[in-house]
C-alpha positions as CSV (number, residue, x, y, z in Angstrom):
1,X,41.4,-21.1,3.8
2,X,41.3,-24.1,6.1
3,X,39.4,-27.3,6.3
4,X,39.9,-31.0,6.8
5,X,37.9,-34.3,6.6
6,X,37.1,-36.9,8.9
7,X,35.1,-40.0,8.8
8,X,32.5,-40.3,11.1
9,X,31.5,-44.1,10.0
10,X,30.7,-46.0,6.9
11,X,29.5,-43.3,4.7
12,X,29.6,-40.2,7.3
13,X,32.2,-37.4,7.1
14,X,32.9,-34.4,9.0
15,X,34.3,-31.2,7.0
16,X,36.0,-28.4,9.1
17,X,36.8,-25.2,7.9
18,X,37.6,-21.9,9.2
19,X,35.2,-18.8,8.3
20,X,36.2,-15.4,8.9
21,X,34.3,-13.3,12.0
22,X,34.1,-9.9,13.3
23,X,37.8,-10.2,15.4
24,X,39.1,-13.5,14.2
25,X,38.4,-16.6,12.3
26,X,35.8,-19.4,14.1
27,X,35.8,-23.2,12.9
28,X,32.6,-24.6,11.7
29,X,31.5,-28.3,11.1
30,X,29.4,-30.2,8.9
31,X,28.2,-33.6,8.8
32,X,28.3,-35.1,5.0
33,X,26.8,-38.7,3.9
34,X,28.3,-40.2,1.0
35,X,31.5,-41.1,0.0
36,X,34.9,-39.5,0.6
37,X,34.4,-37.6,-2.8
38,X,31.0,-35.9,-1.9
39,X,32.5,-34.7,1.6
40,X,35.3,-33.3,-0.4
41,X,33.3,-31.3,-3.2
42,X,31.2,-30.2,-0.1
43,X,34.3,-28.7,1.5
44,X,36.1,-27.4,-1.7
45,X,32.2,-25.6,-2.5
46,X,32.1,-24.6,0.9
47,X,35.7,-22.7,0.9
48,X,34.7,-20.9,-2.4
49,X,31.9,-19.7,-1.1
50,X,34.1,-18.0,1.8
51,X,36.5,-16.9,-0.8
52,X,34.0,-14.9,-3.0
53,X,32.2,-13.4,0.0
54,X,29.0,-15.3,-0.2
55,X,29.4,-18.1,2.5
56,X,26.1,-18.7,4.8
57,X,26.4,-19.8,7.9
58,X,24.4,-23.6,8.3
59,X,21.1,-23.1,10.3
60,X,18.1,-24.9,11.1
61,X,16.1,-22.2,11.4
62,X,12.1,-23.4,10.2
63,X,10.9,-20.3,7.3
64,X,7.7,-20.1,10.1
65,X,10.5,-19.1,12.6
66,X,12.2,-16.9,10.5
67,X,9.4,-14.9,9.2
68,X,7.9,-14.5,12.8
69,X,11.1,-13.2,13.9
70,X,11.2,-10.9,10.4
71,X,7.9,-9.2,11.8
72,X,8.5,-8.7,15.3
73,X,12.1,-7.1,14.0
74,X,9.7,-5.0,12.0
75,X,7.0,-4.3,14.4
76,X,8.7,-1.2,16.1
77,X,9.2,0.6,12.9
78,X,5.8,0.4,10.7
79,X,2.2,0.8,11.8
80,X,0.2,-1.8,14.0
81,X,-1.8,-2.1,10.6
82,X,0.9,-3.1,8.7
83,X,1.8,-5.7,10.9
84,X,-1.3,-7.1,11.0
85,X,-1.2,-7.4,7.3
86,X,2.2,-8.7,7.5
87,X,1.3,-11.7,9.9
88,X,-2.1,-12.2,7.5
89,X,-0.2,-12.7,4.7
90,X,2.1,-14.6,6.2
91,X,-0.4,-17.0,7.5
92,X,-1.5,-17.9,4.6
93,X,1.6,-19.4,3.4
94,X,2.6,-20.8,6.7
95,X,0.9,-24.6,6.3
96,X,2.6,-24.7,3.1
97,X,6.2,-23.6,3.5
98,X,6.4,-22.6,7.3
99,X,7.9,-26.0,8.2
100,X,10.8,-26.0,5.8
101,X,13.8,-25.1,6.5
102,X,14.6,-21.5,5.6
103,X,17.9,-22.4,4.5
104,X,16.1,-25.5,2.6
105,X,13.1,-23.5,0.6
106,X,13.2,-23.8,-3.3
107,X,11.3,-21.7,-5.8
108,X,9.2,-24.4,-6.9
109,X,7.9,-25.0,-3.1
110,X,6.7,-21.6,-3.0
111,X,5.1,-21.8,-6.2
112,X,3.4,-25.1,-5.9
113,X,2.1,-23.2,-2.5
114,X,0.7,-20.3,-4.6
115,X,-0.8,-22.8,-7.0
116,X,-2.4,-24.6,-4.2
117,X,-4.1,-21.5,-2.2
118,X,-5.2,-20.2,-5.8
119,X,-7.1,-23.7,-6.0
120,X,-8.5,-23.6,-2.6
121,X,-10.7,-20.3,-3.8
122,X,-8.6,-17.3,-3.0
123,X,-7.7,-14.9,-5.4
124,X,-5.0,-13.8,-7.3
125,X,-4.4,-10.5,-5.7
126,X,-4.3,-12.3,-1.9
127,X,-1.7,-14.3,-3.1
128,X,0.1,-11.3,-4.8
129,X,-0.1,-9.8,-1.7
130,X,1.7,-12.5,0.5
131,X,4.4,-13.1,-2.3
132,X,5.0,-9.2,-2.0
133,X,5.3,-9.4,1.9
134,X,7.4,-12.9,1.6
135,X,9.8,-11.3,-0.9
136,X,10.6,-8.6,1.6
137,X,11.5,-10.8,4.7
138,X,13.5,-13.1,1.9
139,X,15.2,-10.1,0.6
140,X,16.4,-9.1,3.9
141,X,17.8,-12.5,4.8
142,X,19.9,-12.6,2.2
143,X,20.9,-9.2,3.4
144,X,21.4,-10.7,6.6
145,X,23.8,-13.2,5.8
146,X,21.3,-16.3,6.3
147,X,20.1,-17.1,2.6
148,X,22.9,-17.1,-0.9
149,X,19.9,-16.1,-2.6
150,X,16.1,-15.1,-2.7
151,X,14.1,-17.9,-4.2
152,X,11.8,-15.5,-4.7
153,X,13.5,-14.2,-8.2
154,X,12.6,-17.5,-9.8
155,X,9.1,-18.2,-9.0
156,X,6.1,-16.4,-11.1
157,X,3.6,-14.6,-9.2
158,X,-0.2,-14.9,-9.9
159,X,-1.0,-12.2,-12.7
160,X,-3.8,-9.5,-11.3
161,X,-5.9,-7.8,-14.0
162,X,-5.5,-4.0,-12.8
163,X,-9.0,-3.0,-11.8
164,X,-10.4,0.9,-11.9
165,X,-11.6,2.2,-8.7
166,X,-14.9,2.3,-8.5
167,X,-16.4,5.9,-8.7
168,X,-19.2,7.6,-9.0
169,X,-20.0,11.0,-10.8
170,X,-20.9,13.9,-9.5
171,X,-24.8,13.9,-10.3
172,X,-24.6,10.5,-7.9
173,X,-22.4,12.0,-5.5
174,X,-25.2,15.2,-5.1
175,X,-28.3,12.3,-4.6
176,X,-26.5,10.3,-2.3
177,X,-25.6,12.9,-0.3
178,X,-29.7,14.4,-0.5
179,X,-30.3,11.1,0.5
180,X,-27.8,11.5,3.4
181,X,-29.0,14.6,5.1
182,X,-30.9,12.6,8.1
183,X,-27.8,10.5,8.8
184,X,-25.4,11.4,12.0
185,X,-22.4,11.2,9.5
186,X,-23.8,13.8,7.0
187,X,-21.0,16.4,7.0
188,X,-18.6,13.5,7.6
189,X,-19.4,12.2,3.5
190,X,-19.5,15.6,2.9
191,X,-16.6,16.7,3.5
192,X,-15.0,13.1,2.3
193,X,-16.8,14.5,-1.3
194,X,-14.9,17.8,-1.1
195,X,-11.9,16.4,0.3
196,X,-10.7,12.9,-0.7
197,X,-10.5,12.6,3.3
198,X,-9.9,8.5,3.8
199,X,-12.3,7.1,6.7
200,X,-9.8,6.5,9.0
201,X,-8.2,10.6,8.4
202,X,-11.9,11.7,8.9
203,X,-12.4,9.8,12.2
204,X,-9.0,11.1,13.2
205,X,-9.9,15.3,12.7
206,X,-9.3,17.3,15.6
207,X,-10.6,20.7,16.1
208,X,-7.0,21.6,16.7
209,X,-6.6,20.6,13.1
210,X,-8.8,23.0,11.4
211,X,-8.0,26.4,10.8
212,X,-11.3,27.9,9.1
213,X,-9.9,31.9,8.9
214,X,-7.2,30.3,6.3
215,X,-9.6,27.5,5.3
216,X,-6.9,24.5,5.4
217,X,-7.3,21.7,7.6
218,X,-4.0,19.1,8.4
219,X,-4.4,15.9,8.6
220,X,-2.1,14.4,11.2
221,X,-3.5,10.9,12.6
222,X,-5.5,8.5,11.9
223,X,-8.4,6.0,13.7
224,X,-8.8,2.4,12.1
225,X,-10.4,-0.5,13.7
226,X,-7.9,-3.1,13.8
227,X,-9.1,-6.8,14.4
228,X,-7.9,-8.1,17.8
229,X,-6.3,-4.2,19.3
230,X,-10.1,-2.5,18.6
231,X,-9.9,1.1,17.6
232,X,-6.1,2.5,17.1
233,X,-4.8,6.0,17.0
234,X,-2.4,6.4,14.5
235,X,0.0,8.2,11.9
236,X,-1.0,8.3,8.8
237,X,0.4,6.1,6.7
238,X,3.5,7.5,5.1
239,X,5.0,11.5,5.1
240,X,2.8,12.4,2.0
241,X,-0.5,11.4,4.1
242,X,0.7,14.2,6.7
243,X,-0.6,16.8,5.2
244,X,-2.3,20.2,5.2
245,X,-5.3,20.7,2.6
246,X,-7.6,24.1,1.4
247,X,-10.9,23.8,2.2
248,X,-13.3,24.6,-0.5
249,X,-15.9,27.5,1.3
250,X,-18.3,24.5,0.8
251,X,-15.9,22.9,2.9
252,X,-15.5,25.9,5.8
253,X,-19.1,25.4,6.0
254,X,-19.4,21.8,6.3
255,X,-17.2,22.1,9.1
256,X,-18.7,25.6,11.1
257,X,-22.1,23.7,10.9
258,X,-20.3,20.8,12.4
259,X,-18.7,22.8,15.2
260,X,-22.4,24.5,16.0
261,X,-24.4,21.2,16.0
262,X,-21.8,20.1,18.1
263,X,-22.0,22.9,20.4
264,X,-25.5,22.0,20.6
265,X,-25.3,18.5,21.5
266,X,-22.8,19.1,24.1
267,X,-25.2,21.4,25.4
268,X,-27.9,18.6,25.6
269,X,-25.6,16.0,27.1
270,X,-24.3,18.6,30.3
271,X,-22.2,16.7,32.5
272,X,-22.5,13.2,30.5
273,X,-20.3,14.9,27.7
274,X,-16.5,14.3,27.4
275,X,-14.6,17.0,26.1
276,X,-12.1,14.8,23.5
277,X,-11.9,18.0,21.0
278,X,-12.5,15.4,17.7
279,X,-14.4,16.9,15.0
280,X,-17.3,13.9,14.3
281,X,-18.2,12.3,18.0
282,X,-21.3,10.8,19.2
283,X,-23.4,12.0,21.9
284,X,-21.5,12.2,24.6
285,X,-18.4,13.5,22.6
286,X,-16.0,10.0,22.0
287,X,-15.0,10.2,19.2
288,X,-17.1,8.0,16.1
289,X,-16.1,4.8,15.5
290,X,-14.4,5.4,11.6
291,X,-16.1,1.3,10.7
292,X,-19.8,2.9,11.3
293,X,-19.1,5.1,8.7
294,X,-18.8,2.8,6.0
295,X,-22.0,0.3,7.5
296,X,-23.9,4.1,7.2
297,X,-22.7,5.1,3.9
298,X,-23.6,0.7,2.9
299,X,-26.8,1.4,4.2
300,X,-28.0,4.2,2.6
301,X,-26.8,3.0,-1.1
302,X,-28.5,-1.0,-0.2
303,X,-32.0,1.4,1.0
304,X,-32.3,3.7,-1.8
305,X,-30.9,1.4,-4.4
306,X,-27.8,3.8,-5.7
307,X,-25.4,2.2,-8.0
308,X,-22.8,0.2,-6.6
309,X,-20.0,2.4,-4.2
310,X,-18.6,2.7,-1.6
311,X,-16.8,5.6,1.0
312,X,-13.6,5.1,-0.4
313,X,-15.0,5.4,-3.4
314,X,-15.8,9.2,-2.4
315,X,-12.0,9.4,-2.4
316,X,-11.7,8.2,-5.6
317,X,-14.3,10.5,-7.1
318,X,-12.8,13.5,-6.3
319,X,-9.4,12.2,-8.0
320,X,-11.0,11.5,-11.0
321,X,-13.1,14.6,-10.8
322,X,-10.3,17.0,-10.6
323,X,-8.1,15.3,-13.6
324,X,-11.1,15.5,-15.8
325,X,-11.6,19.0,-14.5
326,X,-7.7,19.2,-16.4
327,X,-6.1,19.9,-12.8
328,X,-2.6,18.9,-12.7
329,X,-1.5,15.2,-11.1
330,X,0.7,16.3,-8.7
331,X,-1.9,18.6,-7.0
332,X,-4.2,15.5,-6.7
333,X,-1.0,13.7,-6.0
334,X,-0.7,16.6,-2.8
335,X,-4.6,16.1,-2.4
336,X,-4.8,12.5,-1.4
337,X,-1.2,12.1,0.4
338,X,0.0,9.5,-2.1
339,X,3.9,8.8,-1.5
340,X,4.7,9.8,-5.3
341,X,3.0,10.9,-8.6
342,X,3.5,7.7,-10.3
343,X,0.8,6.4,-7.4
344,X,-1.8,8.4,-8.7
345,X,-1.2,8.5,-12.7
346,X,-0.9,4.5,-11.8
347,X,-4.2,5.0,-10.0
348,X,-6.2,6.6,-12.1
349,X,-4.9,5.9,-16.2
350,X,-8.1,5.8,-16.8
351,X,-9.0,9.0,-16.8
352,X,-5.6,9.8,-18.8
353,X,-6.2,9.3,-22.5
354,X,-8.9,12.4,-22.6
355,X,-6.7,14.7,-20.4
356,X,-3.9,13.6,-23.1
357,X,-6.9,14.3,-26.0
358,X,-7.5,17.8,-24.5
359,X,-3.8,18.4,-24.2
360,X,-2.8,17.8,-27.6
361,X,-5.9,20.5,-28.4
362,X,-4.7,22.8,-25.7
363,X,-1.3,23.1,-27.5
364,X,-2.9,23.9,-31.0
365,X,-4.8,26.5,-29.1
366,X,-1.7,28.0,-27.0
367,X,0.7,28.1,-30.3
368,X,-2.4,29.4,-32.1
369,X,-2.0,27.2,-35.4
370,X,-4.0,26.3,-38.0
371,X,-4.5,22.9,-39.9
372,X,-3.8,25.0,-43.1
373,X,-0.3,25.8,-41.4
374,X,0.6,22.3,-40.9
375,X,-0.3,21.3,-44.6
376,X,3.0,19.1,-45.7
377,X,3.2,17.0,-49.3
378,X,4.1,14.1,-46.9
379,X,2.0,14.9,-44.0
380,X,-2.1,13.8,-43.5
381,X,-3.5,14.3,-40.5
382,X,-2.9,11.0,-38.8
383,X,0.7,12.3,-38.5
384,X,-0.1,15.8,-37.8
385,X,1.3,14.9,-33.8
386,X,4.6,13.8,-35.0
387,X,5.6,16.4,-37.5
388,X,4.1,19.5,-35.3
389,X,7.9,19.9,-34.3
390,X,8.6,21.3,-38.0
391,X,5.4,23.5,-37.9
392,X,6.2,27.2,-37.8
393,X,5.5,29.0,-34.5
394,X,3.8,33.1,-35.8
């Protein structure tokens, strides 16, 4: 590898060295202050770097700069949604770090920034969120050639104490939905109860979606009410959330009693009606707007004083009803869309330790053994789960 030194003045030097490119080698200057001996352990640092492969070109690029140009990069490939969230979190960091340099940012900048939004009132899980979206755009500029490293690796995130999701059981579910039968949205919660359907999957049903001969309805876009773009027609949000699901024949007649009083409104409305083939529409057939369902559902539980829930928390319900009703993960994994098992054992280990407790029953049961089988000298029953290997199968 090449490279000189020059002085510039009294303690300024210019280091030139070549760096390889794409069809040949291009020269690339620095400025150094200090002495003689710095611009020379600059240079020699400089040319190792080439050497090993993990040279970075100097920019000035701000880390506001780079992380707006990181989103729009991203913008064509992931949801409007996402992006939104991405520029959120992003925000919040921006008075903090945005100014530096991206080349320039140091692990303790970005924590000292976490420490100082945590102080200013917001919680540990926004912040986990932005250092999760920050460590991606970092990630990729290393990737990218314009960071050595992420400073990402050495800085702590805020710890968030895991929360259940909030549920309710299915004597609640039943009241609420008594409760419900006045409300335009009635067969919308009931088929979120039956379903797990999210509020932005139920807003998105098309009657071209529902097949009630073979009782299996696919769930194929979504409607969300994004601040700032309004109401957005989507996908849903990964390949898992495409999906086709049965329909109960609770469910087939949720929705043929939602096709009929549909058929009646339409009638009412005559030529005011627009024909947008959505399964839950208002009057005049546009299709609901999927935030009204969650002021309705907030409405009902404030007015007739339910325990705390909320519509997601349908969705959640249903998970946690089906494990407890000993029905296996990876159908409720199927159910709900979720991008892998490990989501929704993640999800919903709370419910685990008595489907593990009725497991370790069900295998007593399915070998057919008795305690008076498993009777060892050196065996009580504390330990009867790790010697049943050794126990006799009849």
């Amino acid at each position: 590898m090449k490279g000189n030194i020059q002085r510039r003045g009294p303690n300024s030097w210019r280091i030139r060295f070549d760096v390889p490119g794409i069809n040949q080698r291009k020269q690339v200057s620095e400025t150094v202050r200090g002495s003689k001996r710095d611009a020379q352990r600059i240079l020699r640092d400089r040319l190792a770097s080439i050497d090993k492969g993990v040279y970075v070109e100097k920019t000035n690029e701000s880390t506001s700069e780079y992380l707006n140009r990181w989103i729009e990069y991203h913008s064509m490939n992931v949801s409007l949604r996402t992006v939104v969230g991405y520029r959120t979190c992003i925000k919040k960091l921006d008075k903090h770090i945005g100014a530096k340099p991206l080349q320039k940012l140091r692990p303790e900048h970005i924590q000292k920034a976490y420490t100082t939004i945590l102080q200013s009132g917001l919680s540990a899980r926004t912040v986990l969120h932005s250092h999760r979206v920050l460590n991606k755009a970092l990630t990729e500029a290393v990737k990218w050639g314009i960071l050595v490293y992420n400073p990402l690796e050495a800085v702590t995130p805020p710890r968030v104490r895991k929360k259940e999701p909030s549920t309710w059981t299915p004597k609640v579910i039943r009241k609420f939905l008594n409760l419900a039968k006045n409300s335009r949205y009635y067969n919308a919660y009931r088929l979120a109860a039956l379903t797990g359907m999210r509020r932005s999957e139920l807003a998105g049903i098309k009657w071209g979606d529902v097949d009630l001969e073979l009782g299996r309805l696919k769930i194929v876009r979504t409607r969300q009410r994004i601040p700032g773009h309004g109401v957005v027609v989507g996908q849903p949000k990964s390949h898992r959330s495409q999906r086709s699901i049965a329909l109960s024949p609770v469910g087939i007649s949720v929705l043929e009693n939602t096709r009929s009083r549909q058929a009646e409104i339409r009638l009412k409305a005559g030529g005011a009606w627009t024909n947008t083939d959505y399964v839950f529409t208002v009057e005049d057939g546009l299709p609901i707007d999927p935030n009204s369902l969650s002021q309705e559902f907030r409405r009902i539980v404030r007015k007739y004083k339910l325990p705390y829930g909320t519509l997601h928390g349908l969705c959640h319900s249903f998970a946690t009803s089906l494990l407890s009703a000993n029905v296996h993960p990876a159908v409720v994994q199927s159910a709900l869309g979720h991008s892998s098992i490990s989501v929704t054992i993640d999800t919903y280990s709370h419910v685990m330790p008595g489907l593990e407790e009725a497991a370790a029953r069900q295998i007593d049961e399915a070998l057919n053994l008795t305690l008076a089988e498993s009777s060892l000298p050196f065996c009580n029953h504390a330990h009867l789960g790790v010697f049943s290997l050794v126990l006799k199968i009849p």
